[in-house]
FINU-735882 format. One record per residue (C-alpha): residue in one letter; x, y, z; residue number from 1. Coordinates in steps of 0.02 Angstrom, whole numbers. Layout:
N
NODE_A_X_Y_Z_NUM
...
This chain:
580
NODE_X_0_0_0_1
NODE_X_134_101_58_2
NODE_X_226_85_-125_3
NODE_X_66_115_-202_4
NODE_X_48_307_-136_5
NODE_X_230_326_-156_6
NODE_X_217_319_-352_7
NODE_X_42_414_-333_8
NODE_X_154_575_-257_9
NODE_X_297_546_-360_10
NODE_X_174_553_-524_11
NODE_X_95_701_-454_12
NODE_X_238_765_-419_13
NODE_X_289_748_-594_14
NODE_X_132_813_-651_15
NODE_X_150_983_-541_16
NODE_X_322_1008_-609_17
NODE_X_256_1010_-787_18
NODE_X_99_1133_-743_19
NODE_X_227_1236_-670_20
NODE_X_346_1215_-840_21
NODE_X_217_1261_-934_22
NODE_X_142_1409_-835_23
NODE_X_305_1490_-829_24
NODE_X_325_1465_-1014_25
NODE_X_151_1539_-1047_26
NODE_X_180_1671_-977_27
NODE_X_363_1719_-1045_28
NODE_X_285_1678_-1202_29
NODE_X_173_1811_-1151_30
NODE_X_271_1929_-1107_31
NODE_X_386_1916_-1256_32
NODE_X_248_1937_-1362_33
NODE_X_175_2092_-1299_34
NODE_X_364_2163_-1284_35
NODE_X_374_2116_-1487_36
NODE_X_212_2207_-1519_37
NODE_X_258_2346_-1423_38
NODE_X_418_2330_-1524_39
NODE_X_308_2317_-1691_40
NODE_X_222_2482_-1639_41
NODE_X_354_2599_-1615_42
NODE_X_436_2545_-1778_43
NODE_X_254_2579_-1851_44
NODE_X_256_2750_-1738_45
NODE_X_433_2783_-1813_46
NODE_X_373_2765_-1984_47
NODE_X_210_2876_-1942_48
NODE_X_324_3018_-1867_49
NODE_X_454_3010_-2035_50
NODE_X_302_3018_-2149_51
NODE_X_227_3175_-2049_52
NODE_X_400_3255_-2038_53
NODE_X_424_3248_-2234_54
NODE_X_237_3325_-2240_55
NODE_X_268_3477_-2111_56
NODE_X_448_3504_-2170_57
NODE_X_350_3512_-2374_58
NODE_X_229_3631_-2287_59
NODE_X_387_3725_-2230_60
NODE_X_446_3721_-2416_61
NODE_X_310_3773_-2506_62
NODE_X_291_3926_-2379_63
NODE_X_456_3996_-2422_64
NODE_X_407_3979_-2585_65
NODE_X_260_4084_-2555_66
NODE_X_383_4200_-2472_67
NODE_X_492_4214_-2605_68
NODE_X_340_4279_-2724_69
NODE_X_291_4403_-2609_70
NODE_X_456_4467_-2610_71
NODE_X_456_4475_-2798_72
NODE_X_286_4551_-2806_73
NODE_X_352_4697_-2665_74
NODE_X_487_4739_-2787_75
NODE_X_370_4755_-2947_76
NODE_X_251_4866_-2825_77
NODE_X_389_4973_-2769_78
NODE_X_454_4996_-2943_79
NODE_X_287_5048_-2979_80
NODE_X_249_5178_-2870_81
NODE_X_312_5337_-2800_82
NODE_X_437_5320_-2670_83
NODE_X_365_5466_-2582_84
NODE_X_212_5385_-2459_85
NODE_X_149_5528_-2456_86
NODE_X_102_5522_-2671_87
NODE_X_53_5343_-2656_88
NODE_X_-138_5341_-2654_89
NODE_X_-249_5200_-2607_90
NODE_X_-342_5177_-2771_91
NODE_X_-152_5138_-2849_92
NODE_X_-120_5013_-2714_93
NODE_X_-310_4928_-2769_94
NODE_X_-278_4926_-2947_95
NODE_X_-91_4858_-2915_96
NODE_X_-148_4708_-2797_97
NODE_X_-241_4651_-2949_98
NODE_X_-103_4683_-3080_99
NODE_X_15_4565_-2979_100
NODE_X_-87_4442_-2908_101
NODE_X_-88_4486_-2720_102
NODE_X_-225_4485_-2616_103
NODE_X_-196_4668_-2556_104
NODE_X_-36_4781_-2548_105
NODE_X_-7_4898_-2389_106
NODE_X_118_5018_-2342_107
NODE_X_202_5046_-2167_108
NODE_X_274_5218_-2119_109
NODE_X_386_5233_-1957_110
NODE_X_315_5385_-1840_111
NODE_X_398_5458_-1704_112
NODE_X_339_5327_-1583_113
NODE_X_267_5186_-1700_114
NODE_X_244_5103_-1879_115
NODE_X_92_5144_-1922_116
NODE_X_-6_5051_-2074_117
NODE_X_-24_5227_-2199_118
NODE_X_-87_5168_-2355_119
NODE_X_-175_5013_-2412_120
NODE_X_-300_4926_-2531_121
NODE_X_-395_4859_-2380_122
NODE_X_-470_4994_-2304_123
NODE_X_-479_4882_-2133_124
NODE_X_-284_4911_-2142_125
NODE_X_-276_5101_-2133_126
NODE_X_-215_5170_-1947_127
NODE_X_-174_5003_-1873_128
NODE_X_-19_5044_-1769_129
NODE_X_76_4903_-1739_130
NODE_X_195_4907_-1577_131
NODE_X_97_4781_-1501_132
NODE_X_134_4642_-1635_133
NODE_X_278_4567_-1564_134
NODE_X_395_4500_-1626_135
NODE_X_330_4576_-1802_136
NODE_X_357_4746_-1729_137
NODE_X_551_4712_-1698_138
NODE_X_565_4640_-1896_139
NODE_X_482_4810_-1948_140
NODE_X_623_4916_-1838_141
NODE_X_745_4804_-1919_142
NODE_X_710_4834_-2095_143
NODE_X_691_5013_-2089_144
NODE_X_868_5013_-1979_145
NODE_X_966_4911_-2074_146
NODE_X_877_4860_-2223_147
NODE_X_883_4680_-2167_148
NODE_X_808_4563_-2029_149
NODE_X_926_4468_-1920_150
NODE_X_804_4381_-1790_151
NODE_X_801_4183_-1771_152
NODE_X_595_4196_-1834_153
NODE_X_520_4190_-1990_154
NODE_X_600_4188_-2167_155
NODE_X_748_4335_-2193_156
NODE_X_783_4371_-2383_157
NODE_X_875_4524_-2449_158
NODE_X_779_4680_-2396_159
NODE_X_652_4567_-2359_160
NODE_X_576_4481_-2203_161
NODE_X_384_4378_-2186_162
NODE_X_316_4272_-2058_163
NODE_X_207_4115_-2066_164
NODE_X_24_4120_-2083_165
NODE_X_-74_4204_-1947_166
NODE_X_-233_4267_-1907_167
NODE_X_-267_4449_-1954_168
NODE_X_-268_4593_-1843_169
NODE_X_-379_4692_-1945_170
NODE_X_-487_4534_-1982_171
NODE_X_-500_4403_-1848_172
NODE_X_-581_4285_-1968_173
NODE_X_-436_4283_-2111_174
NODE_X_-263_4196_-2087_175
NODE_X_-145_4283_-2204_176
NODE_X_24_4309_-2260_177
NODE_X_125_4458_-2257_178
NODE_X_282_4481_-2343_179
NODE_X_387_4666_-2298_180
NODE_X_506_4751_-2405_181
NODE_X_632_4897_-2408_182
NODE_X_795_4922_-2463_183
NODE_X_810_5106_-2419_184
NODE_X_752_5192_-2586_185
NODE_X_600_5238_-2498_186
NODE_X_509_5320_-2360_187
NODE_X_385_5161_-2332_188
NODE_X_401_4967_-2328_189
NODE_X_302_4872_-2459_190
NODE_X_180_4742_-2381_191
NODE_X_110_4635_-2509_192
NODE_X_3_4489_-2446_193
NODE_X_-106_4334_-2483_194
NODE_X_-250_4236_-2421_195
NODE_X_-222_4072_-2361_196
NODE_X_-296_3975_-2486_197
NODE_X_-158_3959_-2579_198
NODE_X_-77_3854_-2420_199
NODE_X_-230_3783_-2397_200
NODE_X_-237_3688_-2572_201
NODE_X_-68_3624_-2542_202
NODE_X_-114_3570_-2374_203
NODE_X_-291_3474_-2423_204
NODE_X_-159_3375_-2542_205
NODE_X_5_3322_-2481_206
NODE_X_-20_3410_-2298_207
NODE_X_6_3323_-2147_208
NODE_X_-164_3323_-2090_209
NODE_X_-223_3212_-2235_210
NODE_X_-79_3115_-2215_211
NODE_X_-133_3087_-2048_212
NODE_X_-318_3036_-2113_213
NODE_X_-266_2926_-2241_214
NODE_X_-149_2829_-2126_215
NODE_X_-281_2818_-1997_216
NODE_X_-382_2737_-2157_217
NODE_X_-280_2611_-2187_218
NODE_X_-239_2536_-2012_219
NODE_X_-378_2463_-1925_220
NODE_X_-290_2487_-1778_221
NODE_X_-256_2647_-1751_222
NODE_X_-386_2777_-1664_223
NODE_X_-284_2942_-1698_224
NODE_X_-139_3032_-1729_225
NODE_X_-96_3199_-1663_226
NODE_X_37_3334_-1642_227
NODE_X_38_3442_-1486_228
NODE_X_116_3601_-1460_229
NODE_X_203_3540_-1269_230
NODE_X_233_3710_-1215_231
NODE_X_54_3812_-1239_232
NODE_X_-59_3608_-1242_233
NODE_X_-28_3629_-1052_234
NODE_X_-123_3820_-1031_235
NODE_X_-252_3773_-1167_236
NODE_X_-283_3903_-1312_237
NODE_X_-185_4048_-1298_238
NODE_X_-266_4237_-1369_239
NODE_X_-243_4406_-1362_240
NODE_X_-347_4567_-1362_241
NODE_X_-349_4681_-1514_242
NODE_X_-350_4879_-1538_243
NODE_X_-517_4856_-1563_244
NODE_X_-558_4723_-1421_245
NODE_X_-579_4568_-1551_246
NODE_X_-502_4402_-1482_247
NODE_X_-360_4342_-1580_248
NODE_X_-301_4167_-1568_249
NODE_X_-141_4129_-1625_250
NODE_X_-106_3974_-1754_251
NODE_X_73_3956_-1718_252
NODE_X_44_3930_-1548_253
NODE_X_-119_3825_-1558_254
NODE_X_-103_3665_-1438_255
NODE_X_-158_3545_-1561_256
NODE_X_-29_3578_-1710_257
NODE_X_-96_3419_-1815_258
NODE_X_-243_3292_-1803_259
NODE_X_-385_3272_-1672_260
NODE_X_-396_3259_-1490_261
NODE_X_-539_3161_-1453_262
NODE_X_-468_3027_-1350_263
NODE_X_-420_3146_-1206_264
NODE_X_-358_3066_-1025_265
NODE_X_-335_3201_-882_266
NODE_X_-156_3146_-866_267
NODE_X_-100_3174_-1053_268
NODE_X_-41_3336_-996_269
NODE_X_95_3252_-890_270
NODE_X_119_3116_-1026_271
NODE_X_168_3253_-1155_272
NODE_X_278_3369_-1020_273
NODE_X_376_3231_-977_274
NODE_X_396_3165_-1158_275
NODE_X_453_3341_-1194_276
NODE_X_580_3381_-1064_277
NODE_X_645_3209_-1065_278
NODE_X_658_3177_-1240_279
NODE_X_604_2996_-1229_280
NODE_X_442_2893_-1302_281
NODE_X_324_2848_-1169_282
NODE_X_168_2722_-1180_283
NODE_X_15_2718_-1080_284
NODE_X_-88_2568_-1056_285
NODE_X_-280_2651_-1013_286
NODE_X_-474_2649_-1066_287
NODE_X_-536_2827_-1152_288
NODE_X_-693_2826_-1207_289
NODE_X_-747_2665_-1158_290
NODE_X_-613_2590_-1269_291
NODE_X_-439_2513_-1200_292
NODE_X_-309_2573_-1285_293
NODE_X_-116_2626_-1304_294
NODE_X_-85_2775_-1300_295
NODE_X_111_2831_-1372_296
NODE_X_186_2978_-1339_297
NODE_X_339_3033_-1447_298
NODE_X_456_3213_-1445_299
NODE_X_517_3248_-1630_300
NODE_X_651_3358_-1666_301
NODE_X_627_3485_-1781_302
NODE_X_725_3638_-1852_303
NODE_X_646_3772_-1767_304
NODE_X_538_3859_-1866_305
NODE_X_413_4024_-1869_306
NODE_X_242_3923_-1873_307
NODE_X_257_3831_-1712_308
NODE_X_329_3934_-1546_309
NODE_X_300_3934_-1386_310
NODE_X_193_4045_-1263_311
NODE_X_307_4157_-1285_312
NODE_X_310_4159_-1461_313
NODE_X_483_4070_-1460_314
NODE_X_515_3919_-1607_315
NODE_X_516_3754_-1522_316
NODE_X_658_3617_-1545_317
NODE_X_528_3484_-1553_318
NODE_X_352_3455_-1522_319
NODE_X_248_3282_-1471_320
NODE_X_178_3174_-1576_321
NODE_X_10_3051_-1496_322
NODE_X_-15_2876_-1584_323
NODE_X_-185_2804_-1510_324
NODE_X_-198_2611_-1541_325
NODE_X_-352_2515_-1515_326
NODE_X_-287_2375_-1393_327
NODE_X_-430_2252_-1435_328
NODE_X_-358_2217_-1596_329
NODE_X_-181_2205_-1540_330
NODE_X_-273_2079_-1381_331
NODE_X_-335_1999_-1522_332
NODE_X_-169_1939_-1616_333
NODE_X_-107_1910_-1441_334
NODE_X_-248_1780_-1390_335
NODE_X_-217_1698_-1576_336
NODE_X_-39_1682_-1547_337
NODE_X_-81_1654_-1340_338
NODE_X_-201_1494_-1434_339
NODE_X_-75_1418_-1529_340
NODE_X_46_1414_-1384_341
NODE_X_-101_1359_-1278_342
NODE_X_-138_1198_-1390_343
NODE_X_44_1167_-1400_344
NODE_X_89_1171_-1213_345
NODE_X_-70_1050_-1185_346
NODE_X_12_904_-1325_347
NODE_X_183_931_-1226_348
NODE_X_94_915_-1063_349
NODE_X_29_752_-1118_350
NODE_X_158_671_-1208_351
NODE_X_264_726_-1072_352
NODE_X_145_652_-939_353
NODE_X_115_477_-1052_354
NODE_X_307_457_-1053_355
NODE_X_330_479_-871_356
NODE_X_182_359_-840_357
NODE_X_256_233_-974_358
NODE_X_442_270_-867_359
NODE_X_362_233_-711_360
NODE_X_263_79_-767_361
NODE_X_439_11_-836_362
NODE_X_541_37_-687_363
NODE_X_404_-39_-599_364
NODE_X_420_-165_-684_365
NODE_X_592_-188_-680_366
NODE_X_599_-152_-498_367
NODE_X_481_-325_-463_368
NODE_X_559_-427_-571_369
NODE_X_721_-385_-476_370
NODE_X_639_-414_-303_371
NODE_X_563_-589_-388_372
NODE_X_757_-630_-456_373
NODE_X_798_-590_-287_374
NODE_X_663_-694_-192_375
NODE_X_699_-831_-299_376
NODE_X_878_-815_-282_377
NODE_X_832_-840_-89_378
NODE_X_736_-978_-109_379
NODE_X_849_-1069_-226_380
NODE_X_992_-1042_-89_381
NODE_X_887_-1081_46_382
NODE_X_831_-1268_-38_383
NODE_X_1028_-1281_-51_384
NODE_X_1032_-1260_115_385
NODE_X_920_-1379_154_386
NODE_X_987_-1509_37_387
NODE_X_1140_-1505_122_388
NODE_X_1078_-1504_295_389
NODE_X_960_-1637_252_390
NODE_X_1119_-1754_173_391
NODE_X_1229_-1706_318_392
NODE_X_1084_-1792_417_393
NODE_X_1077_-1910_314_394
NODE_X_1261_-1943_310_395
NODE_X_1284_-1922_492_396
NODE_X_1265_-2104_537_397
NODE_X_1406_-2137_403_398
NODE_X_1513_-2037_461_399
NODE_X_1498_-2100_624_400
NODE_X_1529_-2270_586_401
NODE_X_1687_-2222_489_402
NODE_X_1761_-2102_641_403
NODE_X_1716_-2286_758_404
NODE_X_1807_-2397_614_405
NODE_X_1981_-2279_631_406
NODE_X_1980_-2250_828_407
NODE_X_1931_-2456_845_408
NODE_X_2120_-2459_720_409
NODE_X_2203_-2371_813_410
NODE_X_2233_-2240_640_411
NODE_X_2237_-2066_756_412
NODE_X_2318_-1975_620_413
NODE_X_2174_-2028_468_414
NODE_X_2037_-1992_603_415
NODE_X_2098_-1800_641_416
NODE_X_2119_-1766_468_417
NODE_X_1933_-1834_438_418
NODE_X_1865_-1757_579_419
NODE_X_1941_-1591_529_420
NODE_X_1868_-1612_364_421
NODE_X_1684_-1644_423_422
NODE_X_1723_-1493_544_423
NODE_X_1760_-1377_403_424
NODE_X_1611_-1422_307_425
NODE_X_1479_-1402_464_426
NODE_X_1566_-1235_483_427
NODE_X_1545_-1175_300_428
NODE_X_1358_-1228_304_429
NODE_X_1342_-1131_489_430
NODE_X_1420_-973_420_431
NODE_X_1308_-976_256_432
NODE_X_1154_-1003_384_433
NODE_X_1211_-847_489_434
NODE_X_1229_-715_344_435
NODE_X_1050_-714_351_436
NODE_X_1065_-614_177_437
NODE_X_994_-725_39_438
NODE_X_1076_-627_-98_439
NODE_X_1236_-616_-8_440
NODE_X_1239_-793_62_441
NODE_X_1221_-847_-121_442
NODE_X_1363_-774_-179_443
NODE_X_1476_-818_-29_444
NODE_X_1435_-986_-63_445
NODE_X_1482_-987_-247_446
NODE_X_1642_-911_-196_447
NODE_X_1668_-1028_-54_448
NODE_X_1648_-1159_-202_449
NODE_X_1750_-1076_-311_450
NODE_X_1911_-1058_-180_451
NODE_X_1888_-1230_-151_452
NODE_X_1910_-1299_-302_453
NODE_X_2072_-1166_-314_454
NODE_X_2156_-1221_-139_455
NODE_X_2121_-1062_-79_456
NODE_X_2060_-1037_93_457
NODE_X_1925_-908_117_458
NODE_X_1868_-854_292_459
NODE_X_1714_-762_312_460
NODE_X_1608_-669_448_461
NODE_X_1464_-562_450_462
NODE_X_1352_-478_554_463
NODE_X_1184_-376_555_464
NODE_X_1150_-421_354_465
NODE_X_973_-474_396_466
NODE_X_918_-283_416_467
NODE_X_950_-243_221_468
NODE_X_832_-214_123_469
NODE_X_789_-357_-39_470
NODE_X_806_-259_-201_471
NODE_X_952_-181_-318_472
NODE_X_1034_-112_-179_473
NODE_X_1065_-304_-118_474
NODE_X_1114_-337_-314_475
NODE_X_1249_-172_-328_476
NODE_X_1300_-249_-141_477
NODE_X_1345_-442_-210_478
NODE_X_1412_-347_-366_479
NODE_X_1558_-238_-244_480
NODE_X_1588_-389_-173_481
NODE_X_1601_-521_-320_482
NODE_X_1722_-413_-404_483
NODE_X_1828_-378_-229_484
NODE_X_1839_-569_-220_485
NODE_X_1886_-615_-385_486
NODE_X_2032_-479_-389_487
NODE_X_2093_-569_-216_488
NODE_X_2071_-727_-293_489
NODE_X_2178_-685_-446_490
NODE_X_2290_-606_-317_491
NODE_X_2307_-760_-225_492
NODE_X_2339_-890_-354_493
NODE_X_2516_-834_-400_494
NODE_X_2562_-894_-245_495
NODE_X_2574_-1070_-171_496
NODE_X_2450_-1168_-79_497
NODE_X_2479_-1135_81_498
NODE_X_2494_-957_57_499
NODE_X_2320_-946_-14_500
NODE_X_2221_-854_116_501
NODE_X_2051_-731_107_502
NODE_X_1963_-647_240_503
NODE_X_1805_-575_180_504
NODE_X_1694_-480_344_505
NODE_X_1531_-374_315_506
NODE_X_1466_-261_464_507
NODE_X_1309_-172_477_508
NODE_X_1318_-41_615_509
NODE_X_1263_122_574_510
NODE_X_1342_112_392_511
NODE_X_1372_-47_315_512
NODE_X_1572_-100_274_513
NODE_X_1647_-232_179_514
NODE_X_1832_-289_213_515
NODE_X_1907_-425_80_516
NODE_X_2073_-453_123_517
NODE_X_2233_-580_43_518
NODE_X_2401_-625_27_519
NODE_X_2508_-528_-76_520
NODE_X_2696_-519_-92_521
NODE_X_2678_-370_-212_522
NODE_X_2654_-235_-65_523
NODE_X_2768_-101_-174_524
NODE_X_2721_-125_-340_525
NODE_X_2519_-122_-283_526
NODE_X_2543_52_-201_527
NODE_X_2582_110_-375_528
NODE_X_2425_29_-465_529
NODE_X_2271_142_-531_530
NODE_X_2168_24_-454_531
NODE_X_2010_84_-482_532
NODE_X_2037_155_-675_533
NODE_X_1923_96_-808_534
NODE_X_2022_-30_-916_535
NODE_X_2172_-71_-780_536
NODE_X_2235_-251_-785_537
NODE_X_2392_-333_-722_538
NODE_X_2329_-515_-769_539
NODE_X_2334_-534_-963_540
NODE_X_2242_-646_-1060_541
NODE_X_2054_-597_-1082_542
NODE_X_2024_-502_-914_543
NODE_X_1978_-316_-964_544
NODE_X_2013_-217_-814_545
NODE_X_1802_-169_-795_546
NODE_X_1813_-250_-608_547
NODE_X_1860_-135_-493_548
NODE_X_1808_2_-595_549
NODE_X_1635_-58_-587_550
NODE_X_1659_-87_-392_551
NODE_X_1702_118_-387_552
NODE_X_1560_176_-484_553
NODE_X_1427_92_-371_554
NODE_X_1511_155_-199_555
NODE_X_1497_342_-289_556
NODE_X_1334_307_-350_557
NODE_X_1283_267_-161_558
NODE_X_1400_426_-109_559
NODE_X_1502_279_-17_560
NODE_X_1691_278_13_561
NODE_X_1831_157_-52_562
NODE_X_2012_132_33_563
NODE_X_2167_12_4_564
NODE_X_2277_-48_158_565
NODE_X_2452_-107_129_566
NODE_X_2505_-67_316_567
NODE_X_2535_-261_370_568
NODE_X_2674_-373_294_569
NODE_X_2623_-475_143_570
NODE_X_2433_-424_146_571
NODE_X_2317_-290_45_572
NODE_X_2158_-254_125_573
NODE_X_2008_-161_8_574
NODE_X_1891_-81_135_575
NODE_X_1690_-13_50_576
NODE_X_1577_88_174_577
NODE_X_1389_136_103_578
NODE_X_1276_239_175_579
NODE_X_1123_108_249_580
């Protein structure tokens, strides 16, 4: 019964260890996966942030280009007219605008405390002083000082300096752009302009915001895309307060620089401060809008330019870009791949668990057929016993009569060397009964049979082998000591008769120890000998040199010990101590 729940626990042992295998592999699968996908999204972010890059830095482009008309067309309007303000007249500035394409054409004349805006096609222009349009008011002083703009803002040409597009003073509804230009020939600067339609058209083609729609399009999994301005997104939508009390909102420094924002968290204004200031792509794992999703944050670097600045009205070195990923479909390629590994992991599990049970079934089996060997073994040396007790009986009478016949002769010398001989055969059959080891008994008395019929006389005592255990540790046990024996009785038979002398003792006391002792006149040369090497022989012929080798492995294998004596004259004593 006892054996019975031992293999139980073992198997479930077994079984646990695999569940636990597995588990842990699940989940490193699992984590490995998600680390890959994350992996797959920033290189999917990367490509995202490139593609808008190219689109704003086109934008960019096609601005200056815009610039560099405006310049032209200021030249052509100041070879045109007078270069006395003062004999420039509006109706000339109207028909002139038309003439070279502009949306309007205004003049700017410094006063003694301001640049004021003197002459113009739009009448909304006329009056507008402009010290408060900073830093457009510091470009103006420029120009008229030194006929040329040095401030890191806007685009500086010869004589010529214009800003990006912007809402309108005079018109809060319009975003124009002004370009201003004076090389010193007259009393005014030349401020030609245009609507932003022209942008606009550019924009609604190759602009970033329909790059940002089409790529949304074509990838189910993203939500949105959008650029934030990380130094005004924190303070919301900045404005200012015109001459005439209109609120002006600014486009360069509008918090949402491309995209939507309608997946808002309240902590995305942390998310996109930190991104900024550290430099460094941050993900958030969260549910907006009912929806779980990841949210990536990533700083760009950028040149600085004049259409994105800070509050105050700075260029930025780099603004944040937001990826929004729906997480259900990314969950969903996870539980796919989380499936397959699932399914897999189960077959392993059970192949693993039908070749333990087939393992455990073998060495079952293997483990009673030893015990059976063994049991029969005993009983085989037990009906020898038997036998010979049994014809000793038997023989007794015989042997009586014969001992009677010799002392009736007077033959003293034949009857002592026939008693001594019936003596020594008793005693073999007594020490045999008192090894009360059947495996062990079995071999002593093949040995005993075999120094016998070699004139070699073997002694042999033991005590305490009843309390081992039947099974392979008895077979490794009459293995250690087969092998001891036969080396002392190849030892042994160089020598002659009388010399031919083996002790063999066994002692169970704690640990068990074997002593096989014999004659040797070879003290010196054996304290040379790699006794215990795989393949070492000193007999010739077919021996192999496997004995004693085998001997050492099974004292290791039972984290035993193995010593050689060759203290006493003319003897070598091999000493094994196991563990009980």
């Amino acid at each position: 019964m006892k054996q019975r729940y031992g293999w139980l626990l073992f198997a479930l042992v077994i079984v646990m260890l695999l569940l636990i295998n597995n588990t842990i592999y699940y989940y490193t699968t699992k984590r490995s996966l998600e680390q890959s996908l994350s992996h797959e999204m920033s290189s999917v972010a990367k490509q995202i942030e490139i593609s808008v890059e190219q689109s704003r830095q086109g934008a960019e482009k096609y601005q200056e280009l815009i610039g560099a008309n405006l310049r032209t067309a200021a030249i052509a309007a100041q070879y045109a007219l007078d270069p006395d303000i003062e004999r420039v007249s509006n109706d000339e500035l109207i028909e002139l605008s038309e003439r070279l394409g502009v949306l309007h054409i205004t003049l700017l004349k410094r006063t003694s405390d301001n640049i004021v805006l003197y002459k113009s096609s739009d009448p909304k222009q006329l009056g507008v002083k402009t010290s408060s349009w900073k830093p457009w008011y510091e470009a103006f002083n420029q120009l008229f000082d030194d006929q040329q703009v040095t401030m890191d803002w806007g685009q500086s040409l010869p004589n010529f300096w214009t800003g990006p597009f912007e809402v309108a003073t005079t018109d809060t509804s319009k975003v124009r752009k002004w370009g201003y230009y004076f090389d010193g020939s007259t009393n005014y600067i030349t401020d030609p302009y245009v609507s932003y339609e022209m942008q606009e058209q550019y924009e609604e083609v190759t602009g970033v915001n329909r790059l940002i729609k089409q790529t949304i399009e074509q990838n189910a999994s993203l939500l949105e895309i959008t650029a934030f301005n990380p130094r005004t997104f924190p303070h919301g939508e900045l404005t200012t307060r015109t001459d005439k009390g209109e609120e002006l909102k600014h486009i360069t420094q509008q918090p949402i620089i491309y995209g939507t924002y309608n997946y808002k968290d309240e902590e995305d204004v942390e998310y996109i401060v930190r991104s900024y200031e550290t430099n460094q792509p941050l993900t958030v794992n969260t549910t907006i809008n009912g929806k779980h999703v990841l949210k990536k944050f990533i700083p760009v670097e950028i040149t600085k330019v004049a259409s994105i600045v800070d509050e105050q009205g700075q260029p930025l070195e780099r603004y944040v870009l937001s990826i929004v990923s729906d997480y259900r479909s990314i969950q969903e390629t996870l539980d796919d791949q989380f499936m397959n590994i699932g399914v897999i992991i189960g077959i392993v599990t059970v192949l693993s668990g039908l070749v333990v049970w087939v393992a455990i079934c073998v060495f079952r089996s293997s483990r009673e057929r030893v015990v059976r060997e063994t049991q029969q073994t005993y009983l085989d040396e037990m009906n020898q016993l038997f036998d010979a007790i049994r014809g000793q009986r038997h023989d007794f009478i015989n042997h009586v009569q014969t001992m009677h016949s010799m002392a009736s002769l007077n033959k003293v010398t034949e009857l002592k060397a026939y008693a001594k001989e019936l003596s020594g055969e008793i005693h073999e059959l007594n020490e045999l009964i008192t090894i009360d080891n059947p495996s062990i008994a079995a071999l002593i008395r093949s040995k005993l049979s075999q120094a016998g019929t070699q004139k070699v006389r073997m002694e042999c005592r033991f005590e305490g082998m009843g309390k081992l255990e039947l099974g392979v540790k008895s077979l490794d046990l009459t293995r250690i000591l087969g092998n001891l024996i036969d080396n002392a009785l190849d030892e042994v038979n160089r020598y002659a008769e009388d010399k031919r002398r083996i002790e063999v003792t066994g002692l169970l006391d704690g640990e068990l120890e074997f002593c096989v002792s014999n004659y040797t006149e070879r003290a010196d040369v054996l304290k040379e000998t790699f006794w215990f090497e795989a393949g070492y022989t000193d007999k010739g012929g077919s021996h192999q040199g496997l004995g004693l080798s085998i001997v050492r492995k099974i004292v290791e294998h039972y984290k035993g010990t193995l010593r050689v004596e060759l203290d006493q004259p003319n003897k070598i004593s091999i000493f094994v101590r196991l563990p009980k």
